[in-house]
C-alpha positions in Angstrom: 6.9 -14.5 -28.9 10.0 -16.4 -27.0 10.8 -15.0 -23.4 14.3 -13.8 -22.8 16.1 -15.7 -20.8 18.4 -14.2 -18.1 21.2 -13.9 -19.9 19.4 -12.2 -22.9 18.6 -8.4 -22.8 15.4 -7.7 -21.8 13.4 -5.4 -23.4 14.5 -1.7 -22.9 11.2 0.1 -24.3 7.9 -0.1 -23.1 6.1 -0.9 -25.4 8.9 -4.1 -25.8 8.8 -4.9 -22.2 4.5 -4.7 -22.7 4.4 -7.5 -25.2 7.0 -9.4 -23.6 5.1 -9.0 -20.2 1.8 -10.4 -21.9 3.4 -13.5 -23.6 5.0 -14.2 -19.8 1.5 -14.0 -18.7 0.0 -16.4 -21.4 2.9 -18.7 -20.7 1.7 -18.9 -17.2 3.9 -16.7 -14.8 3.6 -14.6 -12.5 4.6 -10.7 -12.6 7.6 -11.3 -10.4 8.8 -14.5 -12.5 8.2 -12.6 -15.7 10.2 -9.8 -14.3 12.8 -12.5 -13.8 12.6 -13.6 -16.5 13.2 -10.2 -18.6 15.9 -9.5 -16.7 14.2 -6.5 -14.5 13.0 -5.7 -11.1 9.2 -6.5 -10.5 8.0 -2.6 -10.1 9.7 -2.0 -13.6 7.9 -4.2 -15.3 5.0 -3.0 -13.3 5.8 0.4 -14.4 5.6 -0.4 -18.0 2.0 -0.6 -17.8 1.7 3.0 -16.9 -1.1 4.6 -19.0 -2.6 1.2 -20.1 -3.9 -1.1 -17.4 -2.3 0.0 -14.5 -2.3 3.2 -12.7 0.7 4.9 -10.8 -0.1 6.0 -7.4 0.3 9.3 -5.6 3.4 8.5 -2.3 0.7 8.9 0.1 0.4 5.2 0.6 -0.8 5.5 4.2 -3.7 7.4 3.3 -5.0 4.7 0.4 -4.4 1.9 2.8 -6.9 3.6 5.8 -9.6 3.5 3.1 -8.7 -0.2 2.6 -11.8 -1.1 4.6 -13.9 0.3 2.0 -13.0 -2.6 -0.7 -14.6 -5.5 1.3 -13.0 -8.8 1.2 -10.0 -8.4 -0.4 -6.6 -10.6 -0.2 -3.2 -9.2 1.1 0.2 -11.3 0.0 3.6 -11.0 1.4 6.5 -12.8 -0.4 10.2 -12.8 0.0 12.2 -15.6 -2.3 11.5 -18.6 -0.5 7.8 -18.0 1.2 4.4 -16.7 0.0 1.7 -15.9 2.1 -2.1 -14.9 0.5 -4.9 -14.5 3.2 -8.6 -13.0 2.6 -10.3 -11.5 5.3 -12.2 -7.8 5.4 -10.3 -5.1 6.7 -11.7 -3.3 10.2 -8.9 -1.2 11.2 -5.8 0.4 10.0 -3.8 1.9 13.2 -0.7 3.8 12.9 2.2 1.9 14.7 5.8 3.5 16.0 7.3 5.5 13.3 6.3 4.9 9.5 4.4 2.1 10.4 0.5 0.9 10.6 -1.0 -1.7 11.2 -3.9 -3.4 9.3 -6.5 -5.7 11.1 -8.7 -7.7 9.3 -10.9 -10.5 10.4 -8.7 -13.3 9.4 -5.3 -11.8 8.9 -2.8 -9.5 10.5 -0.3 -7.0 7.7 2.3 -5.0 9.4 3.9 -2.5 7.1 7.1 -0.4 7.2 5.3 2.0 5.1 8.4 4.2 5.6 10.3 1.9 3.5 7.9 1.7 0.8 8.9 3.9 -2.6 6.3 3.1 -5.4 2.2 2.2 -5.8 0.3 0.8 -8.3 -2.8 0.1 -9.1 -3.8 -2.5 -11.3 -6.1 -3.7 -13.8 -5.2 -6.9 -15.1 -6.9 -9.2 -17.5 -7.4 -12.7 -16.1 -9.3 -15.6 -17.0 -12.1 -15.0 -15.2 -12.1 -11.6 -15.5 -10.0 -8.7 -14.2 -7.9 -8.9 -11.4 -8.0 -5.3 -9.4 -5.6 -4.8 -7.0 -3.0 -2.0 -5.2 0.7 -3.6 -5.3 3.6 -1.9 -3.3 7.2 -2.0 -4.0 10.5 -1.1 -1.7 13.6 1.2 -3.5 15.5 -2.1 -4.8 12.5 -2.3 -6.7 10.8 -5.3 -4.6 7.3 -5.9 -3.7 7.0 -5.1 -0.2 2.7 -6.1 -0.1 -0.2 -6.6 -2.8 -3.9 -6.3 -1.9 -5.9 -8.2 -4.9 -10.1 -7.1 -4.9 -12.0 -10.6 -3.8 -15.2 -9.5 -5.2 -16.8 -7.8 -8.3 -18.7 -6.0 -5.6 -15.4 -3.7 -4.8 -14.6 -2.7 -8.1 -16.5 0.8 -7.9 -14.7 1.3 -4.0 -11.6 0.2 -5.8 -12.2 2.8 -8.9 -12.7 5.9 -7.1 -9.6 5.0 -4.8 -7.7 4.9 -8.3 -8.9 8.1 -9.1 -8.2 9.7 -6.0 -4.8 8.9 -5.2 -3.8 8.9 -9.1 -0.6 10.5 -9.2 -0.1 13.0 -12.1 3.1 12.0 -13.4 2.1 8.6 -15.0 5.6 7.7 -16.6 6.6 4.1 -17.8 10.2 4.2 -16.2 10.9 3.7 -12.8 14.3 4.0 -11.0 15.9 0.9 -8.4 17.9 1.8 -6.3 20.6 -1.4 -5.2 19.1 -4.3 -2.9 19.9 -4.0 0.9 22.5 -6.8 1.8 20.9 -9.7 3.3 20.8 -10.6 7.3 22.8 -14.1 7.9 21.6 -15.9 11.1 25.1 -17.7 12.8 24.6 -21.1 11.4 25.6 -22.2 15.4 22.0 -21.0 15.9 20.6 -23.1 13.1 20.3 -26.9 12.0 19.8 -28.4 8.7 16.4 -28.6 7.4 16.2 -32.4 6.4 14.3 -32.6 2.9 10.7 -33.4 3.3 10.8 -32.4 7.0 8.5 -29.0 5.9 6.0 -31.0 3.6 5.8 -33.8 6.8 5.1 -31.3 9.3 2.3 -29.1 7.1 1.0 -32.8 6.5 0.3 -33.6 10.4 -0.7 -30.3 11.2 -3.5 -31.0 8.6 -4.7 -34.4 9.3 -4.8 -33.8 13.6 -6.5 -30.1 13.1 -3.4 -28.7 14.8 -4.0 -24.2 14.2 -0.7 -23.0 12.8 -0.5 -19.8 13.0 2.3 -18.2 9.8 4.4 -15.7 9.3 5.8 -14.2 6.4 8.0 -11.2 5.9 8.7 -9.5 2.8 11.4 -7.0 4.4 9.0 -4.1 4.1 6.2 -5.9 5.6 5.1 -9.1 7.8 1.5 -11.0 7.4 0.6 -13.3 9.9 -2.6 -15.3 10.0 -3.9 -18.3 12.4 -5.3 -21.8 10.8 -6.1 -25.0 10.7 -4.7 -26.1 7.0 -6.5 -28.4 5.0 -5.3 -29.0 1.3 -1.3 -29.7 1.3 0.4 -30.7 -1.7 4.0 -30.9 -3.5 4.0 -29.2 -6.8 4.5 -31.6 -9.3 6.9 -29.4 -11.5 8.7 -27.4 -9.4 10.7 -27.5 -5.7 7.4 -25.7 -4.2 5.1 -27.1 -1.5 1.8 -25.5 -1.1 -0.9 -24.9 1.1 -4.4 -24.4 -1.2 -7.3 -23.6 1.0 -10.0 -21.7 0.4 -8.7 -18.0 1.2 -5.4 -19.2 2.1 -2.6 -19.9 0.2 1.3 -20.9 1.2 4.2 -21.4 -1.4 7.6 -22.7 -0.3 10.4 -23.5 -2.1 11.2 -26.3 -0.5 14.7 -27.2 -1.9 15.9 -23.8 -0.6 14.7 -23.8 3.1 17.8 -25.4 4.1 18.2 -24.5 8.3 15.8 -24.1 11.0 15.8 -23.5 14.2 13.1 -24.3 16.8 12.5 -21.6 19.9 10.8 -23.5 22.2 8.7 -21.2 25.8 10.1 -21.7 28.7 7.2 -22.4 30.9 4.7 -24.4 28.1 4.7 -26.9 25.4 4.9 -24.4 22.6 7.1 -22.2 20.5 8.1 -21.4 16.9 9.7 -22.6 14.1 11.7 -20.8 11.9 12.7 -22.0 8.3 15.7 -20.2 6.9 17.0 -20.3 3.1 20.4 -21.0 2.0 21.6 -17.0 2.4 20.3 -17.8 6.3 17.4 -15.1 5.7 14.3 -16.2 7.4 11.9 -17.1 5.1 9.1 -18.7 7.3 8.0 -18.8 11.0 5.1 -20.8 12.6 4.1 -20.8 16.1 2.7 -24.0 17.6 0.5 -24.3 20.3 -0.9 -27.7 20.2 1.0 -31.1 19.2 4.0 -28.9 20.1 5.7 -32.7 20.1 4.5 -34.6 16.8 5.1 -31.3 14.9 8.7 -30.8 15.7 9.0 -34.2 15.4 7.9 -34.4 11.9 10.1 -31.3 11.0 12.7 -33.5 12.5 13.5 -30.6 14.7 13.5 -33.4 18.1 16.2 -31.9 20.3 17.4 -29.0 18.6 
């Protein structure tokens, strides 16, 4: 089967939109690509897999995500356009925050979630190849994902089950209404500075090889995930504008060609701070904080009096 491209219709049925989902799996994209690609929003292509392999959940997403700490290790991703953040850790706590909000702890990795913004749940089955891939996805109104948590471990799949069952909601239907996306936030461009190409992939490189911790930020709009680390395995992708951090139970994809500004927010009283990558809409896309090598970092992001 050929993918439609954008300016094709995409499928309007489900049971369309099912086989044209599968073939964008076989050709190697991901859900929110292959949602691109078909010319609809991620959670209704998500939704099309209602009453086959995935599972609509009940609104009650705060509840599910207290009994996240039942599923052992699992990994939670946050994405906007230009950033992707996956971190595994186990879950210990889930604490309510200020209004719709909570807060999950895990060992390695920090999700804060405007569950108050959130509109659809889904639980997920998918076929992968090696095995299935189990894991709870969460989507804003505009029809965005706002946080996944993928199952690390065969191990969880019965935890993972019975959470299905529980919070199934009753009404499994194939459609899902969008509402339209929430105008973006522009940062003053006085506040920001080009972003020289290769300035990210140089400064990810000598954080890796002096052991500098970085610890990353991502937000999805909905939701932030933050995690401290010393990165190890740094690479440009070979076919596409992404850079990407691969280490084992953390990964960081960045479209590189679209960071275009940054803007470095140096303490006051130490030799430390944050950098913040921006894309070309001036929406944040990234933010690390530095501790140490404050100086060869910012440096290497050619950030050096900004």
């Amino acid at each position: 089967m050929t993918l439609a491209t954008d300016s094709e219709q995409a499928p309007q049925d489900e049971p369309g939109r099912l086989a044209a989902w599968a073939a964008a799996r076989a050709a190697g994209l991901n859900n929110r690509a292959a949602a691109a690609t078909l010319g609809v929003t991620e959670v209704e292509l998500v939704a099309s897999g209602c009453g086959s392999f995935v599972t609509r959940l009940r609104p009650d997403c705060s509840a599910l995500l207290a009994r996240l700490p039942e599923l052992g290790e699992i990994k939670c991703i946050v994405r906007n356009p230009w950033a992707v953040l996956e971190r595994a850790g186990v879950v210990h706590s889930v604490q309510p925050g200020t209004s719709d909000r909570l807060l999950i702890q895990a060992d390695r990795f920090e999700a804060d979630c405007q569950v108050g913004l959130w509109r659809a749940g889904f639980a997920l089955e998918e076929a992968g190849a090696h095995g299935s891939k189990l894991s709870f996805q969460f989507f804003t109104a505009d029809g965005t994902s706002a946080a996944k948590f993928f199952l690390r471990h065969a191990g969880g799949s019965d935890a993972f089950r019975a959470l299905v069952q529980a919070f199934a909601d009753p009404d499994q239907a194939a459609a899902q209404t969008v509402a339209p996306a929430r105008p973006t936030a522009y940062m003053p461009l006085e506040r920001l500075v080009a972003a020289h190409y290769g300035g990210l992939l140089g400064f990810l490189q000598t954080a890796s090889r002096a052991g500098y911790p970085l610890h990353l930020l991502v937000r999805s709009g909905a939701a932030s995930l933050t995690t401290t680390k010393v990165i190890e395995r740094v690479k440009r992708s070979d076919q596409v504008a992404w850079v990407n951090v691969l280490d084992d139970g953390l990964d960081l994809h960045l479209h590189e060609k679209k960071l275009r500004y940054l803007r470095l927010s140096r303490d006051a009283d130490a030799n430390a701070g944050w950098l913040h990558w921006f894309s070309e809409r001036r929406a944040v896309a990234l933010s690390v904080r530095v501790g140490d090598g404050w100086t060869e970092l910012t440096r290497a992001a050619a950030a050096i009096g900004v």
